[in-house]
GUKOLNU-605135 format. One record per residue: z, y, x of N, C-alpha, C in turn; residue in one letter; residue number from 1; chain. Coordinates in Angstrom, 1 decimal. Layout:
BEGIN
REC       nz       ny       nx      caz      cay      cax       cz       cy       cx   aa     i   ch
REC        Z        Y        X        Z        Y        X        Z        Y        X    a   NUM    A
...
This chain:
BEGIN
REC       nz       ny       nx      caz      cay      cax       cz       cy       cx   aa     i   ch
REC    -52.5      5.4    -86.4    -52.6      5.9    -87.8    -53.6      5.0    -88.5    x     1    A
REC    -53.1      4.3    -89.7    -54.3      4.0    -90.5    -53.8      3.5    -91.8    x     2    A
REC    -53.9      2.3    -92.4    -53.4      1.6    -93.5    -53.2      0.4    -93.4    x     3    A
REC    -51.8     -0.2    -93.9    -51.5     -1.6    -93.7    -51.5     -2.4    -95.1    x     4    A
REC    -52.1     -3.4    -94.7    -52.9     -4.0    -95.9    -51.9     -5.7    -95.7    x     5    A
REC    -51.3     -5.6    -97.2    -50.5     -6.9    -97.1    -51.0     -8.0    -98.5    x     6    A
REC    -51.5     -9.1    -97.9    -51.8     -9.6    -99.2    -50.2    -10.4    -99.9    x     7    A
REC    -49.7    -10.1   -100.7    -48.4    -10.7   -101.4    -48.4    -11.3   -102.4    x     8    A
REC    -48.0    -12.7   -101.8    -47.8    -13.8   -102.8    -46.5    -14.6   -102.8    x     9    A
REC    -45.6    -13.5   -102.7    -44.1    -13.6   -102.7    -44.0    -15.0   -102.1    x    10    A
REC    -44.0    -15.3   -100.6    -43.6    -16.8   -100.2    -42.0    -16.5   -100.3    x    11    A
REC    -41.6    -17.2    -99.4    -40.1    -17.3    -99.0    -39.5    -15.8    -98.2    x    12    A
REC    -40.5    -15.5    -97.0    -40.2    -14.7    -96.3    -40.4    -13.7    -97.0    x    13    A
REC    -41.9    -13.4    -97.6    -41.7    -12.2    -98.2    -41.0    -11.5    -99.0    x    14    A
REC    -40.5    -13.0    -99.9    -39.6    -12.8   -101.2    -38.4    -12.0   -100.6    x    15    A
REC    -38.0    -12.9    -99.4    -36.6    -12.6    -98.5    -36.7    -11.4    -98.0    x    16    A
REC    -37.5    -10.6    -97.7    -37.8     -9.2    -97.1    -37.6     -8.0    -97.8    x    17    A
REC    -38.7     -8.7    -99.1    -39.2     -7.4   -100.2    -40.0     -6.5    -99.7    x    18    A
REC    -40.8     -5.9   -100.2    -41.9     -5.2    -99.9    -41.7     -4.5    -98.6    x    19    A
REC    -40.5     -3.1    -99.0    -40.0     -2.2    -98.1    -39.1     -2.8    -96.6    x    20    A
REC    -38.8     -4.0    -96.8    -38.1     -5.0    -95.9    -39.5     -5.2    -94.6    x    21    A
REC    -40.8     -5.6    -95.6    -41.2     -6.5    -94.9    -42.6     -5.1    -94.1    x    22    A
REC    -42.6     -4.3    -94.6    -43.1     -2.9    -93.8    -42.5     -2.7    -93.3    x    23    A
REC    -40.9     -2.2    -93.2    -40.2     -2.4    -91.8    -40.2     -3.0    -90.6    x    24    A
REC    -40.3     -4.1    -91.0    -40.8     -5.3    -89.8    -41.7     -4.5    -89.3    x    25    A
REC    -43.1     -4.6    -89.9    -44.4     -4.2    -89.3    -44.3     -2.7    -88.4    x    26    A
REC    -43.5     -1.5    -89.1    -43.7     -0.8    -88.3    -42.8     -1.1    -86.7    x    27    A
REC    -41.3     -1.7    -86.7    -40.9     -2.4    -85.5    -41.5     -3.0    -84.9    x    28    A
REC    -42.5     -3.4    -85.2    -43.5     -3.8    -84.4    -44.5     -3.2    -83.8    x    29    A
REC    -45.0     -1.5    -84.4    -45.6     -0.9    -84.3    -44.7     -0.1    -82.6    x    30    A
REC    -43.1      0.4    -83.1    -42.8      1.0    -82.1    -42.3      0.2    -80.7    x    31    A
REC    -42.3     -1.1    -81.3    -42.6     -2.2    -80.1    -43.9     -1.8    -79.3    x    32    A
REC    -44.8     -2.2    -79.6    -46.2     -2.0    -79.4    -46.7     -0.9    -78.4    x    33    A
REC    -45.8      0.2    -79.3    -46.0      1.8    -78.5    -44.9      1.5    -76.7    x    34    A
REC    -44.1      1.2    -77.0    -42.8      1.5    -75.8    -43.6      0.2    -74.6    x    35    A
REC    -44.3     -0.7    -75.4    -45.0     -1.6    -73.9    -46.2     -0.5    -73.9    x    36    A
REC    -46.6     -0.1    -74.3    -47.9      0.7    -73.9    -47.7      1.7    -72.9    x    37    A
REC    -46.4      2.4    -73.1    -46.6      3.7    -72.2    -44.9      3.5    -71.5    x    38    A
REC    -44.6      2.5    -71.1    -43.4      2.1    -71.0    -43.2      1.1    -69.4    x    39    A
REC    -43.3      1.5    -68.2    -43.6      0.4    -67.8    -41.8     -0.8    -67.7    x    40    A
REC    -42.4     -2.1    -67.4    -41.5     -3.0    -67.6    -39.9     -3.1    -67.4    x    41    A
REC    -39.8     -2.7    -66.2    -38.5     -1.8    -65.6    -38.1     -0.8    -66.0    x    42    A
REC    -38.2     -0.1    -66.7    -37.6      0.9    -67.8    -37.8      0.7    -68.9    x    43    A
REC    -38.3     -0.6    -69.7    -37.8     -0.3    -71.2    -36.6     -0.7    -71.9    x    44    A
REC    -35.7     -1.5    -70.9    -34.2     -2.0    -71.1    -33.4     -0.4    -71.5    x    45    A
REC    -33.7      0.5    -70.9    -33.1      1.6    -71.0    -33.7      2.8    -71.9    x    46    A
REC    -34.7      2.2    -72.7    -35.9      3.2    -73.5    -35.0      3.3    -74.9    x    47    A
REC    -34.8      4.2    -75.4    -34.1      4.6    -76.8    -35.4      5.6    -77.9    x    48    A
REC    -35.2      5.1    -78.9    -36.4      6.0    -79.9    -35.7      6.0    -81.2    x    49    A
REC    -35.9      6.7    -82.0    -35.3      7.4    -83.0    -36.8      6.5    -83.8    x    50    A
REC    -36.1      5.7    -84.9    -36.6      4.9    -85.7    -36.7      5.2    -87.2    x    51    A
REC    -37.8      5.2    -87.9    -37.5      6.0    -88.7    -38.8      5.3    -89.8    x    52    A
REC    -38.5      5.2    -91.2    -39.9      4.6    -92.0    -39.8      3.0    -92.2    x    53    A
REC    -38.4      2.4    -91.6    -38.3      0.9    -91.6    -37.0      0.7    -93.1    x    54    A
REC    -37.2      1.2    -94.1    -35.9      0.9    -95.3    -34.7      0.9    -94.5    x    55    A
REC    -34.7      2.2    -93.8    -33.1      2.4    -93.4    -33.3      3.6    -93.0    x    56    A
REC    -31.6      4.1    -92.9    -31.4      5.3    -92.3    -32.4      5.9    -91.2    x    57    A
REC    -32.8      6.6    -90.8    -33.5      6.9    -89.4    -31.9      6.7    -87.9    x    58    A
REC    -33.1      5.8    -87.5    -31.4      5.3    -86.4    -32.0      5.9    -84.9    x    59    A
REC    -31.1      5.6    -84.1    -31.8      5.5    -82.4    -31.4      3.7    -82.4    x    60    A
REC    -32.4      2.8    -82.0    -32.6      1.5    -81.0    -33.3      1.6    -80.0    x    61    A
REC    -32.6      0.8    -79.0    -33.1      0.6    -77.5    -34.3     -0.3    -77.7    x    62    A
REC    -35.2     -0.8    -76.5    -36.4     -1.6    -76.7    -35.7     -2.9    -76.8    x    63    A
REC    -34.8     -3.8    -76.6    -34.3     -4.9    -76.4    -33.5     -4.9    -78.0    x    64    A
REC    -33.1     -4.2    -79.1    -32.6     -4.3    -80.0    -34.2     -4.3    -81.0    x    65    A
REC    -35.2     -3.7    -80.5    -36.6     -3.2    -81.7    -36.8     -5.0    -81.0    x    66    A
REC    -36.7     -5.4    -80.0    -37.8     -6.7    -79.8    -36.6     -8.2    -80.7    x    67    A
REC    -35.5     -8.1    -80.5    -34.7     -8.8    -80.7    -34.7     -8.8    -82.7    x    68    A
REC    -35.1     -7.6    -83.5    -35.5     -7.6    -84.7    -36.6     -8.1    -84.9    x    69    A
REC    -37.5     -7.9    -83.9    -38.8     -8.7    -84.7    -39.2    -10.1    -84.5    x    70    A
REC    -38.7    -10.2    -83.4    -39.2    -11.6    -82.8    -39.5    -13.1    -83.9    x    71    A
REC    -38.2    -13.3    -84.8    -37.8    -13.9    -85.5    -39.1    -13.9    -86.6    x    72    A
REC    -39.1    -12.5    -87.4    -40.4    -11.9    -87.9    -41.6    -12.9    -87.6    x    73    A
REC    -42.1    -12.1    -86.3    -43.6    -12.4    -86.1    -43.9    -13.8    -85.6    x    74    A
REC    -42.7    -14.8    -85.5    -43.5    -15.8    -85.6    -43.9    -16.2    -86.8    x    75    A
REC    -43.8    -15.7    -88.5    -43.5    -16.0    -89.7    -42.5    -17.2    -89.7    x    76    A
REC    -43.3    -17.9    -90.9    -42.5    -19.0    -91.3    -43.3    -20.5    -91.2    x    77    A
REC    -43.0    -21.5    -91.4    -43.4    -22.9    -91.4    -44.9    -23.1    -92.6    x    78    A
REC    -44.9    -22.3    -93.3    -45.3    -22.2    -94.9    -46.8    -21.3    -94.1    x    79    A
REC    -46.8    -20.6    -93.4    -47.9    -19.4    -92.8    -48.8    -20.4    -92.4    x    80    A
REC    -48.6    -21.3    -91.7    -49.3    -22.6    -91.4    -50.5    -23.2    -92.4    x    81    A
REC    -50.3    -23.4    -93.5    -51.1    -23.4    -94.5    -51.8    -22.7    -95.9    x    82    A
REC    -50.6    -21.1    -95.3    -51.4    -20.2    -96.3    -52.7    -19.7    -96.3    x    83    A
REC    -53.1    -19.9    -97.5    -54.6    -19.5    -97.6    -55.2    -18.0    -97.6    x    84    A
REC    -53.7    -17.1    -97.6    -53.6    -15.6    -98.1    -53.9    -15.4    -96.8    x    85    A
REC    -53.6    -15.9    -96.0    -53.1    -15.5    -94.2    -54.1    -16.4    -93.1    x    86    A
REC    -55.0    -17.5    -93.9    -55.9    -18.3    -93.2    -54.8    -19.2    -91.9    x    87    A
REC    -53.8    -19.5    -92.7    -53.2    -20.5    -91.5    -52.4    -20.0    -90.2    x    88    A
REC    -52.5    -18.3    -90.4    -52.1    -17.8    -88.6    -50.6    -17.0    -89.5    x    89    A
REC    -49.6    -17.2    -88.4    -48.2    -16.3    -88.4    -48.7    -14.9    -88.9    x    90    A
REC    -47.9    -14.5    -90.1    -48.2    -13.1    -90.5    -49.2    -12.5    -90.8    x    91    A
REC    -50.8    -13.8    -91.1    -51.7    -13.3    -91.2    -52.1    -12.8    -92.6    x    92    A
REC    -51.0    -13.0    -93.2    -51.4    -12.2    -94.6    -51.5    -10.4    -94.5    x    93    A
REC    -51.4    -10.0    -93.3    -51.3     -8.6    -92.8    -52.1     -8.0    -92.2    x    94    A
REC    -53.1     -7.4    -92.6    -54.5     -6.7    -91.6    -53.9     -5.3    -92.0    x    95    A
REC    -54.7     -4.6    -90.8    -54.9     -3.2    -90.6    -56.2     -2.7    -90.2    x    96    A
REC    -56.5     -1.3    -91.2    -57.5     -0.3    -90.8    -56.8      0.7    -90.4    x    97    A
REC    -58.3      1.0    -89.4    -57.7      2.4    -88.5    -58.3      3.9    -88.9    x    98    A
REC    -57.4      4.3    -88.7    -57.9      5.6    -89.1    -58.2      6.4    -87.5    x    99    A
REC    -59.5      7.5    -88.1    -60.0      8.1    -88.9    -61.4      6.8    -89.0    x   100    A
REC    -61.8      6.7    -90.5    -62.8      6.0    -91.0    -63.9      6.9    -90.3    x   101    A
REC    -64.8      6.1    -89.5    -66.2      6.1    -88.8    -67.1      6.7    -89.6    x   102    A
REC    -67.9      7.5    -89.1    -69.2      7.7    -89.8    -69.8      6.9    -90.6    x   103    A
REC    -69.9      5.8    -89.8    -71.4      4.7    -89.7    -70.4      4.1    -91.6    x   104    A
REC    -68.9      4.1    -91.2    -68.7      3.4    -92.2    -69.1      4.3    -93.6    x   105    A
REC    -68.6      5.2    -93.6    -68.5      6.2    -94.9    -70.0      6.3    -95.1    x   106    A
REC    -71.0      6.4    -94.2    -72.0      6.6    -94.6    -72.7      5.5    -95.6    x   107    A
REC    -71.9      4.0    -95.1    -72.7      2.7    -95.4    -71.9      2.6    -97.4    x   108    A
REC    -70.6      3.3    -97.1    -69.4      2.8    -98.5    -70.6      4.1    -99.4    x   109    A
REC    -71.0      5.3    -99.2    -71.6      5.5    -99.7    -72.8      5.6   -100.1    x   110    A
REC    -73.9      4.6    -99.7    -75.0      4.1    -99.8    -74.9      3.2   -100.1    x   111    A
REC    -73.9      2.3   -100.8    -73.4      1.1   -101.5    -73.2      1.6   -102.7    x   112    A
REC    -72.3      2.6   -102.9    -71.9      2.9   -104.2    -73.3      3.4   -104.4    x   113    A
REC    -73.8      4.5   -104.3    -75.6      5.5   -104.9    -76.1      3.8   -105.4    x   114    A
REC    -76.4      2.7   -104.7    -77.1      1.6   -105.2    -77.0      0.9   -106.0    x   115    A
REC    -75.6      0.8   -106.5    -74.7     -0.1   -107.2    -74.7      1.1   -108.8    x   116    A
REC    -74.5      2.0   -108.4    -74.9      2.9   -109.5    -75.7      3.2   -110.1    x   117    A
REC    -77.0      2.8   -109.9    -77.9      1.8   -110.5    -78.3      1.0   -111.2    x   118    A
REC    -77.0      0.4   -111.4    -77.0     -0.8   -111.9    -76.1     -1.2   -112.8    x   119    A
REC    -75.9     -0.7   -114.0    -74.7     -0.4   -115.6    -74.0     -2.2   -115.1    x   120    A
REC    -73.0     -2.0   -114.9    -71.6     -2.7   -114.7    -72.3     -3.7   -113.7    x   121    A
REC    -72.3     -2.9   -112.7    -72.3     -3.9   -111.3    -71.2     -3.6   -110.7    x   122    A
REC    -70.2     -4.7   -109.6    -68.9     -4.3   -109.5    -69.2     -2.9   -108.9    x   123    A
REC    -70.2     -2.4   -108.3    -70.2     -1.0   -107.6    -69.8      0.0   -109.2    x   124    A
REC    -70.5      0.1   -110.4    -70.1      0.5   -111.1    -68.8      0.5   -111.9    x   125    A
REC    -68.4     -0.9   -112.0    -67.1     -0.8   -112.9    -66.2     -0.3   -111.3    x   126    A
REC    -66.0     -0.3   -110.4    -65.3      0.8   -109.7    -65.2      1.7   -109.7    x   127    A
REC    -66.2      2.4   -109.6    -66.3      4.1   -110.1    -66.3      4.4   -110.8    x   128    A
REC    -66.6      3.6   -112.3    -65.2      4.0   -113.6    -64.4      4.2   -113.5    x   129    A
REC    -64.0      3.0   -113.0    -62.3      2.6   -113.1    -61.5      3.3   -112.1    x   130    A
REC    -61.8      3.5   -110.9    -61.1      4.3   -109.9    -61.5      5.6   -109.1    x   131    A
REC    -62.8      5.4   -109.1    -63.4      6.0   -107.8    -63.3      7.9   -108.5    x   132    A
REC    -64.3      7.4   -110.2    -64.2      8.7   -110.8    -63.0      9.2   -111.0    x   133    A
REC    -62.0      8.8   -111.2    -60.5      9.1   -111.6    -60.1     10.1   -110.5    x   134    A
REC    -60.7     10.0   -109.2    -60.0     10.5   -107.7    -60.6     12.5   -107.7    x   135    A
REC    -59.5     13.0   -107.8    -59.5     14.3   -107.7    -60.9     14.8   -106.4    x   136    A
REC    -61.1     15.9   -106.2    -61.5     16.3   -105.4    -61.1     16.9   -104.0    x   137    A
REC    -60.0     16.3   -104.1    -59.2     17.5   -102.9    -58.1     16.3   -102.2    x   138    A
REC    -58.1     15.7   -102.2    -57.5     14.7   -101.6    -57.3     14.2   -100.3    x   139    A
REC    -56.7     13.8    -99.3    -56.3     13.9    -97.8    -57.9     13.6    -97.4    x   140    A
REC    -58.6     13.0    -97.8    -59.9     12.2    -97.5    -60.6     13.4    -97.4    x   141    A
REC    -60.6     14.8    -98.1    -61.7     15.3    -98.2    -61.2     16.8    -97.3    x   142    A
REC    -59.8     16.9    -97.1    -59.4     18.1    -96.0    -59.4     17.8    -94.8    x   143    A
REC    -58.3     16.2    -94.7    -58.3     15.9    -93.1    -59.1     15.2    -92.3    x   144    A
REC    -59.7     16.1    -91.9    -61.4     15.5    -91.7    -61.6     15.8    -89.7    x   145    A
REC    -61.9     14.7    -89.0    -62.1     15.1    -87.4    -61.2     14.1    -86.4    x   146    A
REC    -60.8     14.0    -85.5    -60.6     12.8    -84.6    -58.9     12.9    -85.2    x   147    A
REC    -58.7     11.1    -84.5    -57.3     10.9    -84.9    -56.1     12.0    -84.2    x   148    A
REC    -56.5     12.6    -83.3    -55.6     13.4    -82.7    -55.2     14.4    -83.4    x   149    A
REC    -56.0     15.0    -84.1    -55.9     15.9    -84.8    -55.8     15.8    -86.7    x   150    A
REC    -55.0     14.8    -86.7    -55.3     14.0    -87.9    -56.0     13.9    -88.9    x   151    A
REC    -57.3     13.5    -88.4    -58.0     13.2    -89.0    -58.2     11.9    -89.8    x   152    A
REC    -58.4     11.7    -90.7    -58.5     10.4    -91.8    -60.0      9.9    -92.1    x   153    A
REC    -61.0     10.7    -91.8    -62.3     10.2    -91.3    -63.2     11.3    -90.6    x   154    A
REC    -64.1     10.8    -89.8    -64.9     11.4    -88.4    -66.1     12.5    -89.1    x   155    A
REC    -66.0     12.3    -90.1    -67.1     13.4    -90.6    -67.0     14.5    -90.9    x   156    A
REC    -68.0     15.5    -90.6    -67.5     17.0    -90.7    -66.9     17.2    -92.2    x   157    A
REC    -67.7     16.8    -93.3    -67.7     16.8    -94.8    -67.7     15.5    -95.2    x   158    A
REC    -67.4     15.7    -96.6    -68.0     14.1    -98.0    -69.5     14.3    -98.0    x   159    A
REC    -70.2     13.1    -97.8    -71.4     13.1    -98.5    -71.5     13.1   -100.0    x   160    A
REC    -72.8     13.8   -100.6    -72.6     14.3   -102.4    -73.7     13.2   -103.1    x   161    A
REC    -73.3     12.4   -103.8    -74.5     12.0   -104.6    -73.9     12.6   -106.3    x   162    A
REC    -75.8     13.2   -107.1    -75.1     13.8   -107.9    -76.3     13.4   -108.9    x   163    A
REC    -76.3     12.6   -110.4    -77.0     12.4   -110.8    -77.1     12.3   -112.5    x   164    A
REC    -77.8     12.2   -113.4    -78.0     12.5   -114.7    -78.9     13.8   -115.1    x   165    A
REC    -78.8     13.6   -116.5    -79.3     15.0   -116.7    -78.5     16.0   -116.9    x   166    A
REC    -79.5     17.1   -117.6    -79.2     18.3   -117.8    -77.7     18.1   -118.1    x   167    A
REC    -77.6     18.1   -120.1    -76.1     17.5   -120.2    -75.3     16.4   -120.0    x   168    A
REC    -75.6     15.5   -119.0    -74.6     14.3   -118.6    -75.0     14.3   -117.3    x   169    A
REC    -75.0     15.4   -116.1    -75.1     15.2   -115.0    -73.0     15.0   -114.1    x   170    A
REC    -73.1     14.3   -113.7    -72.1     14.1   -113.0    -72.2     13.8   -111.5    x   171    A
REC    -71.4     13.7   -110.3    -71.0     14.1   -108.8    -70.0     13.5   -108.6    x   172    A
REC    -69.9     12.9   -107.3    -69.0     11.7   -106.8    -69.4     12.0   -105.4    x   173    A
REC    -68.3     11.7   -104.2    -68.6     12.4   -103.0    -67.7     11.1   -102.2    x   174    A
REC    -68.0     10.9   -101.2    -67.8     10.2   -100.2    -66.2      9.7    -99.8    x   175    A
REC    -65.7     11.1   -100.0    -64.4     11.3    -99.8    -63.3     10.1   -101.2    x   176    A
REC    -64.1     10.6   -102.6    -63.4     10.1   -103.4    -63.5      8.2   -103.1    x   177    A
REC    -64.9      8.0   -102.4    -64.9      6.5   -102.7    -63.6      6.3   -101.6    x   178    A
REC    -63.5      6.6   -100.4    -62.8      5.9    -99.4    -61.1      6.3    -99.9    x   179    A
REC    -61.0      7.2   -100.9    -59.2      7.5   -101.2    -59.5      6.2   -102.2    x   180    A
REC    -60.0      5.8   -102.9    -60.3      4.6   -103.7    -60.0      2.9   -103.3    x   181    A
REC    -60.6      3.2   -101.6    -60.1      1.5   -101.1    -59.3      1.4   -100.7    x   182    A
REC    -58.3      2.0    -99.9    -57.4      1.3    -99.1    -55.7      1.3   -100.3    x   183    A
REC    -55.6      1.1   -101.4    -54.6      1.6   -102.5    -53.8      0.0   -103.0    x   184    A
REC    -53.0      0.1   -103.3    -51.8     -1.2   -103.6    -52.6     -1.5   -105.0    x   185    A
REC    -52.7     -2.6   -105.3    -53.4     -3.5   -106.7    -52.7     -4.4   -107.4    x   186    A
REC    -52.0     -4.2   -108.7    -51.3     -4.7   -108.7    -51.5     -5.7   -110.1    x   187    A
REC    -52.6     -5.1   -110.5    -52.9     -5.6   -112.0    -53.8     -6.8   -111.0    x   188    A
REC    -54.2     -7.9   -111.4    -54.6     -9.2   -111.6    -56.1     -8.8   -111.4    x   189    A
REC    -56.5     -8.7   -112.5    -58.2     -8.5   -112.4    -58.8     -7.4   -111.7    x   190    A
REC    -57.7     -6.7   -111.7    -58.6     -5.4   -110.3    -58.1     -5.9   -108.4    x   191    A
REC    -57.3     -6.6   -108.7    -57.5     -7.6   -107.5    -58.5     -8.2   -107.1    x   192    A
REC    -59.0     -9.2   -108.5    -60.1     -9.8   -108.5    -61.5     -9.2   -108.1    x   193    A
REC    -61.4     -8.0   -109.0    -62.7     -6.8   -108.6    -62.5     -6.7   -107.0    x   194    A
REC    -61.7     -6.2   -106.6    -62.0     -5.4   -105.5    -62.2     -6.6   -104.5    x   195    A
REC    -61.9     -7.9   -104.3    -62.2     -8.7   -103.7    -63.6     -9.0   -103.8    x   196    A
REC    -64.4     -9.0   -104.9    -66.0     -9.1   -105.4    -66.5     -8.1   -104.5    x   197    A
REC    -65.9     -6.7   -104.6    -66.6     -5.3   -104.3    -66.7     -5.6   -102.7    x   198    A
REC    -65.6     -5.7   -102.1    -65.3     -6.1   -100.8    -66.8     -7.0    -99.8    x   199    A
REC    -66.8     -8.2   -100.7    -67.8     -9.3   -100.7    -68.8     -8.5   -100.6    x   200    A
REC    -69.4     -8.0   -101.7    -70.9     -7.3   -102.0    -70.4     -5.8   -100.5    x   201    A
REC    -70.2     -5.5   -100.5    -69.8     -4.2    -99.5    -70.3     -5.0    -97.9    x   202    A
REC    -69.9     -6.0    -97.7    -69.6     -6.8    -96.4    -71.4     -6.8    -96.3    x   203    A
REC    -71.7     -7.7    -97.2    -73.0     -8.2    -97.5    -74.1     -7.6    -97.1    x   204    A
REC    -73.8     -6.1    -98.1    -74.6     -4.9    -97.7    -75.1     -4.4    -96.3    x   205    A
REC    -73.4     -4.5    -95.6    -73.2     -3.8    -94.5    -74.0     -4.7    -93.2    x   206    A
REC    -74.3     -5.9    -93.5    -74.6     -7.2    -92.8    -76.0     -6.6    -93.2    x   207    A
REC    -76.8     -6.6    -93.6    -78.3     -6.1    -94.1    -78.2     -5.0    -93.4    x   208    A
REC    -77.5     -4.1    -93.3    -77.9     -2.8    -92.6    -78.0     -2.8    -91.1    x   209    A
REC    -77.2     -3.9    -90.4    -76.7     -4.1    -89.1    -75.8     -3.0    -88.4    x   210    A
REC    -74.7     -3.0    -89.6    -73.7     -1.8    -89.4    -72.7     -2.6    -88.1    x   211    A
REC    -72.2     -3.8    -88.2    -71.6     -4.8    -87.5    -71.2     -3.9    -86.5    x   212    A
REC    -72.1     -3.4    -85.4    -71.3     -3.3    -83.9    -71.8     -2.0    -84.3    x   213    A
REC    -71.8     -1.2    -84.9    -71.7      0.0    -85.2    -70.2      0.9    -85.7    x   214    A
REC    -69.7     -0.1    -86.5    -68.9      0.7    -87.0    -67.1     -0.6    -86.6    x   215    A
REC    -66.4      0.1    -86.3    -64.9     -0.5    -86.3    -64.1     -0.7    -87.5    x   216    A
REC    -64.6      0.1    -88.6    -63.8      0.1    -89.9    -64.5     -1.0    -90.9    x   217    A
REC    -66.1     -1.3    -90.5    -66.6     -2.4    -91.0    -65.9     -3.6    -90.4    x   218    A
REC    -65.9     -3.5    -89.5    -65.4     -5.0    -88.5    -64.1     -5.4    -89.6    x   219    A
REC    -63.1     -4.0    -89.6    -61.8     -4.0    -89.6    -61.8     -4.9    -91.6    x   220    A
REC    -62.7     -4.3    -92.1    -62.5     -4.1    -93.4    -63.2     -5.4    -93.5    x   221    A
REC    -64.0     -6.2    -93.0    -64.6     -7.6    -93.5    -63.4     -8.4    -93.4    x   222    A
REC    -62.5     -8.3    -92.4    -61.3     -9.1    -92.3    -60.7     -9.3    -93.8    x   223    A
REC    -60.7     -8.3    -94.4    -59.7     -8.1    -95.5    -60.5     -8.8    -96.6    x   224    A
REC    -61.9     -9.1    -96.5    -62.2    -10.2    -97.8    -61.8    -11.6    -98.0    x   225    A
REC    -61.5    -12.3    -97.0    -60.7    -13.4    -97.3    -59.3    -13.3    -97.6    x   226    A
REC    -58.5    -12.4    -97.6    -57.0    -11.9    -97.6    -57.2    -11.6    -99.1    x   227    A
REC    -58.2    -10.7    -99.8    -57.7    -10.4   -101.1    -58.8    -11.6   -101.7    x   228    A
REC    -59.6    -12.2   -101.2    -60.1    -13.2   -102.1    -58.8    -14.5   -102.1    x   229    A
REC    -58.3    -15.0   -101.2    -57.0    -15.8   -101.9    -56.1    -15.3   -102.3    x   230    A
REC    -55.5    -13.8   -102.3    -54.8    -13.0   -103.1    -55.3    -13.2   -104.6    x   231    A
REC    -56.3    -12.9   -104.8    -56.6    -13.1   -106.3    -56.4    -14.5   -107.0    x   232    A
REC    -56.3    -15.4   -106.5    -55.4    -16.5   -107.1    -54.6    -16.5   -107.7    x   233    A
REC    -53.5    -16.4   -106.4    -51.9    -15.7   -106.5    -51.7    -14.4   -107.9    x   234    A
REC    -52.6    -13.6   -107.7    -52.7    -12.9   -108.5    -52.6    -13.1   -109.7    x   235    A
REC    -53.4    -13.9   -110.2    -54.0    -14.3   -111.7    -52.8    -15.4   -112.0    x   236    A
REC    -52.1    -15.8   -110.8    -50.8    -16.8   -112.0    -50.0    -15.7   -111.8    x   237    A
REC    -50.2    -14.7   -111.7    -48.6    -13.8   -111.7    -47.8    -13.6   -110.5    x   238    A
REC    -48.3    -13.8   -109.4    -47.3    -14.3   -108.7    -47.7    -13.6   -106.7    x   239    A
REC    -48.7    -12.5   -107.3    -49.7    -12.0   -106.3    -50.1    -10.5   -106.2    x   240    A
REC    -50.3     -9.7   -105.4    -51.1     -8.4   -105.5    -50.9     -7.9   -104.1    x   241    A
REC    -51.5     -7.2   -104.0    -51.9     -6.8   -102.7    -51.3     -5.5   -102.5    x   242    A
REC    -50.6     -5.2   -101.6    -49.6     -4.1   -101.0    -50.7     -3.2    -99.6    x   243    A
REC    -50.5     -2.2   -100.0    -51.5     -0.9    -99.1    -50.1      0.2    -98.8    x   244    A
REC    -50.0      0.7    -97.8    -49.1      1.5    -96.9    -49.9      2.7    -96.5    x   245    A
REC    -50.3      3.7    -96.5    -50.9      4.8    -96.0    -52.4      4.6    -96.6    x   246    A
């Protein structure tokens, strides 16, 4: 369980796929992934699973029809070689976070924002204008809370509260709303741009704290600053945005 993060700069393949094409793929890969895991070798010629979330009917395929779909796929294309979205590797325009988001992380995304808040139109602020405050209160982030088994979407009992102003302009933002805030499809140009800045300054922070081998969703989520910083290129001629799945 988590979110799949596609930077899209409509190449050839992607164009060829289309969004919902090219999520399909990835989850075939997903139920690839699962059937070698708990599958030993000798029985997965005869393994059948009910497929379902790939832009098609919900079907049954054997393991030799899921591997024979993707193969083609995950080598990408000739062009992956020198994409800048993807850093040169097959399909690297594709990261994933895992869910349930870490303590260490929510604790850090929110002691980034309290700082940045601080600071009248630092990218920490023009996000919590623009998105962060917009996020209801009640949101998967702020109910489904506890380990991934139990589907949980992050490890902490509660949102942490930061709550600040005065008497008549006191306003409250909680932990929960920043993280429904990152992982979301971008499709406007300059909030591409932003969130690649935020990303940057986030990474930075997190590197000052020595969150690194603390947290997995840090690890996970520094990956994605070079992904949407060449995405924002793409972006700004029109021809770019970045695709989020869960």
């Amino acid at each position: 369980m988590g979110a799949d993060v596609i930077g899209w700069r409509n190449c050839e393949l992607q164009g060829r796929l289309e969004p919902a094409g090219f999520l399909g793929k990835l989850k075939l890969k997903m139920y690839r992934g699962a059937i070698e895991a708990q599958v030993p070798p000798e029985k997965r010629a005869s393994t059948e699973i009910n497929v379902t979330g790939t832009n098609r009917p919900t079907q049954k395929l054997n393991y030799e029809q899921i591997v024979w779909e993707v193969q083609e796929f995950e080598q990408g294309i000739p062009e992956c070689s020198s994409c800048a979205v993807g850093g040169g590797e097959p399909l690297g325009c594709y990261r994933y976070v895992t869910y349930p988001i870490d303590g260490a992380f929510e604790q850090l995304i929110f002691d980034f924002f309290v700082e940045q808040l601080k600071t009248p139109d630092s990218i920490g602020d023009q996000i919590y204008r623009d998105v962060v405050s917009k996020q209801p209160t009640d949101t998967s982030f702020h109910t489904q809370r506890g380990p991934a088994e139990k589907g949980g979407l992050a490890t902490l009992g509660r949102p942490l509260v930061h709550t600040w102003g005065g008497i008549f302009s006191k306003r409250r933002v909680d932990s929960a709303q920043m993280l429904a805030s990152l992982f979301v499809t971008l499709e406007n140009p300059v909030v591409v741009v932003g969130y690649g800045v935020f990303f940057s300054k986030l990474v930075e922070f997190g590197k000052s704290r020595g969150v690194t081998q603390q947290s997995l969703t840090f690890r996970e989520l520094e990956q994605l600053v070079p992904l949407y910083l060449a995405t924002s290129a793409y972006a700004l001629e029109g021809n770019g945005f970045v695709l989020v799945d869960g």
